[in-house]
N, C-alpha and C positions, 0 to 999 in steps of 0.2 A: 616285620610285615611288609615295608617297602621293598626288600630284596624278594622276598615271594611272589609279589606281585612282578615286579621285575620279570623274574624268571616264565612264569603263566602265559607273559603277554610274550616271550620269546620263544617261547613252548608255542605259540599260537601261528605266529611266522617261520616257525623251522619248516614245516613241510613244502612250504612253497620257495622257503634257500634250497633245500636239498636236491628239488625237482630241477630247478633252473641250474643247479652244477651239473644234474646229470643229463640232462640235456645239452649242453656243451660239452661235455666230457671228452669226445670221441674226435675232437681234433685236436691236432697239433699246432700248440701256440707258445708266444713267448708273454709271457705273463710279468706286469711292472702295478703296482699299486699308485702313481704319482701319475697317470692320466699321460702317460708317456703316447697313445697314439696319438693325442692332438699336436700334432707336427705339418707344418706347411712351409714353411722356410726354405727358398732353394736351396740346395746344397749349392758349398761355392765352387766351379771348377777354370780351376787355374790357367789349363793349357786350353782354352777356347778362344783366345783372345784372335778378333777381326769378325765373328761367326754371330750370329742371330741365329736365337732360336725361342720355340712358344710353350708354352708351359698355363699348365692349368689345375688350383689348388680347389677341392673342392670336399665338403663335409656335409653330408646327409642326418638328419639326429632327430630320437625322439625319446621327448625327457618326460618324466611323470613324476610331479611332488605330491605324495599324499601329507601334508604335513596341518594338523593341526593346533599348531602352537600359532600364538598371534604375532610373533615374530620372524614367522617365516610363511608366506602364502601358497595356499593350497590350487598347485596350477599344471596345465598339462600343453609343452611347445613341443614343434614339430615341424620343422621347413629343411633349408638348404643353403649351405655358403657357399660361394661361388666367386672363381677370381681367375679370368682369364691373362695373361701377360704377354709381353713379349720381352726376351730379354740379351739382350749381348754389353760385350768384354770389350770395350777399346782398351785395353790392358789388361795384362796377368794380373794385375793386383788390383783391378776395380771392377767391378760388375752395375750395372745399371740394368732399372725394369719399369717400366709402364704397363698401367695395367685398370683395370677396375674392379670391386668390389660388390659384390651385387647379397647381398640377405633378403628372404622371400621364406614367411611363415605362410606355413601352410593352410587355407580356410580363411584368410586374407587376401583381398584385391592387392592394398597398396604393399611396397615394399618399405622393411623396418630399415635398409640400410642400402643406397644406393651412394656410391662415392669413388673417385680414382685410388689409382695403387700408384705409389710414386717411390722407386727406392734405391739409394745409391750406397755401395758395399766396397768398403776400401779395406785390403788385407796386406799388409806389408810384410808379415810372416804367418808362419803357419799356425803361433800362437796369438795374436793380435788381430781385431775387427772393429772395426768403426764403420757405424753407418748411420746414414743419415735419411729422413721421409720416412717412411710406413718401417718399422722396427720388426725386429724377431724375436715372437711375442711365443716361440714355443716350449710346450710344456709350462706354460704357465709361468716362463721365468724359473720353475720349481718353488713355486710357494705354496703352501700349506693352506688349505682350505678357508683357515679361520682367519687369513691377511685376507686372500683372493678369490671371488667362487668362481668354481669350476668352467660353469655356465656360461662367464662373459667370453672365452675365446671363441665360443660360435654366436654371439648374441652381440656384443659392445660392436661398435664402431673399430677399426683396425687402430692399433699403438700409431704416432706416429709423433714424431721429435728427433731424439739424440740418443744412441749407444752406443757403449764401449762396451769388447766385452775380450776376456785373458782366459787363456788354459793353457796348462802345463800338468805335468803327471803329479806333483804335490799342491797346486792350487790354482782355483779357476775365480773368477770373477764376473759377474753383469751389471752393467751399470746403466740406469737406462732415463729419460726427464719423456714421459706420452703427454706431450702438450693437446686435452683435450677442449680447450676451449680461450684465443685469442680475446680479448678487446681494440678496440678504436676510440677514441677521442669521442666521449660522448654517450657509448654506446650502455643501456639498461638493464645490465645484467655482467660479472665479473668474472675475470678469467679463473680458468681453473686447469691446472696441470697433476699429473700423477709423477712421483718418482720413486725410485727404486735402487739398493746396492743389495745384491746375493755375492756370497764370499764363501768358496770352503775350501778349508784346508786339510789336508789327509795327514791326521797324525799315524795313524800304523797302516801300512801295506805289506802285509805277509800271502805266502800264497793262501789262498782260501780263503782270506778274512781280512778284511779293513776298518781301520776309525777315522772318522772324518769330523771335523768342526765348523758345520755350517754360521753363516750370520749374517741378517736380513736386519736389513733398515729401509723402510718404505712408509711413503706417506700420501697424499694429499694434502694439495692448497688451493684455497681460494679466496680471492682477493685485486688487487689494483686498484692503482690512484690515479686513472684517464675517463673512467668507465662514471654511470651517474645511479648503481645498485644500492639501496642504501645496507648496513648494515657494515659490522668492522671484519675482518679479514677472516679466515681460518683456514688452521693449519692440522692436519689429522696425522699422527706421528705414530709408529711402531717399530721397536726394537726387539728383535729373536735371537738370539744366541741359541745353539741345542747342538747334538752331539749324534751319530748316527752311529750302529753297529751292524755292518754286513757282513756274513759266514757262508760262505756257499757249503751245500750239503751232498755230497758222492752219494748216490742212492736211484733207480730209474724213473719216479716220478717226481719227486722233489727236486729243487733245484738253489734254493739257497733262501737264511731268515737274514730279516731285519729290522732292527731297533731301531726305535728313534724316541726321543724327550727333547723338549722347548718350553723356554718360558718367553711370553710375551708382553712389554710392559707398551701401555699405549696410552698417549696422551691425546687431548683433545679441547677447542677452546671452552674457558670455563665460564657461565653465565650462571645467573640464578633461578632460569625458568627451566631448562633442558639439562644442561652438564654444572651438575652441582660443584663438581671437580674438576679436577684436570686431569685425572688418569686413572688407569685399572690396570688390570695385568691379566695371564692366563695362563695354566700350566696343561699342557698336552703328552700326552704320553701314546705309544702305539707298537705292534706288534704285527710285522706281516710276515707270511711262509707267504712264497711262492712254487709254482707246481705246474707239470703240465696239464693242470686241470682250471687254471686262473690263481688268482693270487685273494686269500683271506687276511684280512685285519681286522684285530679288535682293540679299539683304544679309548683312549680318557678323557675328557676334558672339562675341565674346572675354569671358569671364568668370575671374576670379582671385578664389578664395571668396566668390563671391556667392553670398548668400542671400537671397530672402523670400517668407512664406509662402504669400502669395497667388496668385504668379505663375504664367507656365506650365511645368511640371515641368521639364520637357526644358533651361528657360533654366537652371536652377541648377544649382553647384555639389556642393550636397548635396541627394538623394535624398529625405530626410525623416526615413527609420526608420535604426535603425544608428549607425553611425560613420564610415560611409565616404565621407571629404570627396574627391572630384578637386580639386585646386588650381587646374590651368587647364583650361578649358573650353574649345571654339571650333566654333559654326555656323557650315556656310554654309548660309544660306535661300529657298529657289525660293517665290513664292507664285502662284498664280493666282484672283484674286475676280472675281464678275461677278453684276452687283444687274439683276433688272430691275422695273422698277415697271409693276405690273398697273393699277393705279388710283391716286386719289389714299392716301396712307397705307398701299397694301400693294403688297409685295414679295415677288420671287420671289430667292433669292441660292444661289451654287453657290462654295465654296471650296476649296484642291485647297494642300496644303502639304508643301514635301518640305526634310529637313533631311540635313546629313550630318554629322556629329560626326569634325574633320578629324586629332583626336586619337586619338581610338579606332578610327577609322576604319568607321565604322558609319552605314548610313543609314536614317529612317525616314521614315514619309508618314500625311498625313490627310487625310479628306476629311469636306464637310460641304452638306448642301442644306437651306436654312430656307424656309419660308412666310411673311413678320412680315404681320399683319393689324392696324392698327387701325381705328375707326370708332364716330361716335358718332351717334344718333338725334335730331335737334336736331328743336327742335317744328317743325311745317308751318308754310310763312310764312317765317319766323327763318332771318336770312341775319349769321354775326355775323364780324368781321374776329379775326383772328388777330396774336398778338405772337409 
């Protein structure tokens, strides 16, 4: 009976999937399922050194949750990021940028996020970056919806702390501390930082197909002993290990599938009113074709008291407010993405996500269309290579 149902209420949403692929159908795009247009990060270029120049990252978007589960809220944003810079190279191997940040929802006076852009990028080889101020926060780091949601790269406040980050052809690294909240001596409320390690390694590279071993450890904390907040510390912990399989496919509209499975175990502090425990786990499974037509997913998720804070609502176990934990949890996830690139560095992108809670039996949907623009005004003449 549950799987019938299932199926009626996706029987009820296909006609407006099918409409909305073929309405984008008719252009030429490069299609990633991992939200690969949100990119604003300068590229870094090496041979500019003595030279300013200005640059401006900006992202248009409107997102629409219809969700009604009570752990994810039913809401519709719609404004503009905006991040003027200027930026130059007193050396091949550092980059500096100032800059500001400007977020403005739209059918709002006041602005969600006004703040400087401050960011110093030291490369000592082609495979090595350290940087330090406002971090490069793109693609989401690549994490998975159910650590990260999607939402905060045009909505949160800019990363800003410490990273490191390694690539090489068998294994890359990001390691990152977004210190989003200092204390002082005194002060009525306690610091809180986000941090982060992504790690994969590529066990097979053949032509056409590869395996890689992703693995994510990222948390939150909050806490310190200067500050006068009461209440004891906490530390919000996740570990992912999972394994990817991509096959590109010879054919004129297809262009290559890919596997992915993760397990996530997540801890969190444990009291007797809210976190009866200390941890839960999650198992995720997924299945994307991409295609000159956008890129399809259908995946799995099962959750057993997972929690963490950042994530996207709908993944966890507990709501947020209350006490009201579900124990187990279980998606299934229809996605449809479709990126098309107007120019070099900017993007047109349309995403369409439908979940159905196999427990509850409840289904909801979202949708979303972004603009990303970057570009920078590089002096006449000046032609400089990119890392």
């Amino acid at each position: 009976m549950r799987l019938l149902k299932s199926v009626l209420i996706f029987k009820k949403h296909r006609k407006q999937v099918l409409i909305l692929i073929l309405v984008f159908a008719g252009f030429s795009v490069r299609a990633q399922n991992d939200y690969n247009l949100f990119k604003s990060y300068e590229p870094f270029r090496p041979d500019s050194t003595g030279n300013i120049y200005f640059a401006i990252d900006n992202v248009d978007f409107f997102k629409n949750n219809e969700n009604k589960l009570e752990r994810s809220a039913d809401y519709t944003i719609t404004g503009a990021l905006l991040r003027p810079k200027a930026v130059y190279y007193p050396d091949p191997k550092i980059r500096m940028e100032l800059g500001g940040h400007v977020l403005k929802y739209n059918g709002r006076d006041d602005y969600a996020h006004i703040s400087p852009w401050f960011n110093v990028h030291y490369q000592p080889t082609n495979k090595i970056a350290v940087i330090l101020g406002n971090l490069n926060s793109d693609q989401n780091h690549l994490l998975p919806e159910q650590l990260y949601n999607p939402e905060l790269f045009y909505t949160a406040k800019p990363e800003s702390g410490l990273q490191a980050m390694y690539k090489s052809k068998r294994f890359s690294t990001d390691l990152w501390i977004d210190w989003q909240q200092m204390i002082l001596p005194g002060d009525p409320y306690k610091e809180r930082f986000v941090f982060g390690v992504r790690s994969d390694l590529v066990l097979l590279n053949q032509t056409g197909t590869s395996v890689s071993f992703p693995l994510i450890f990222y948390g939150m904390h909050e806490g310190g002993t200067i500050g006068t907040a009461a209440g004891l510390a906490k530390s919000f912990i996740t570990i992912t290990p999972g394994l990817v399989f991509r096959k590109k496919i010879e054919g004129k509209h297809f262009t290559n599938l890919e596997l992915k499975t993760s397990f996530s175990l997540s801890t969190y502090p444990k009291d007797n009113v809210i976190f009866k425990q200390a941890d839960g786990w999650g198992f995720y499974g997924s299945g994307t074709i991409n295609s000159a037509f956008g890129a399809l997913t259908a995946a799995f998720w099962h959750g057993h008291l997972f929690y963490t804070p950042q994530g996207t609502p709908i993944f966890q176990n507990y709501p947020g407010t209350g006490t009201d934990w579900q124990t187990n949890h279980q998606l299934i996830d229809l996605k449809y993405n479709y990126q098309y690139q107007i120019i070099r560095d900017t993007y047109f992108g349309f995403m369409f996500d439908y979940y159905y809670d196999t427990i509850r039996m409840k289904a909801v949907n979202s949708e979303g269309l972004y603009l990303v623009i970057n570009f920078g005004v590089i002096p006449k003449g000046k032609k400089y290579t990119v890392q």
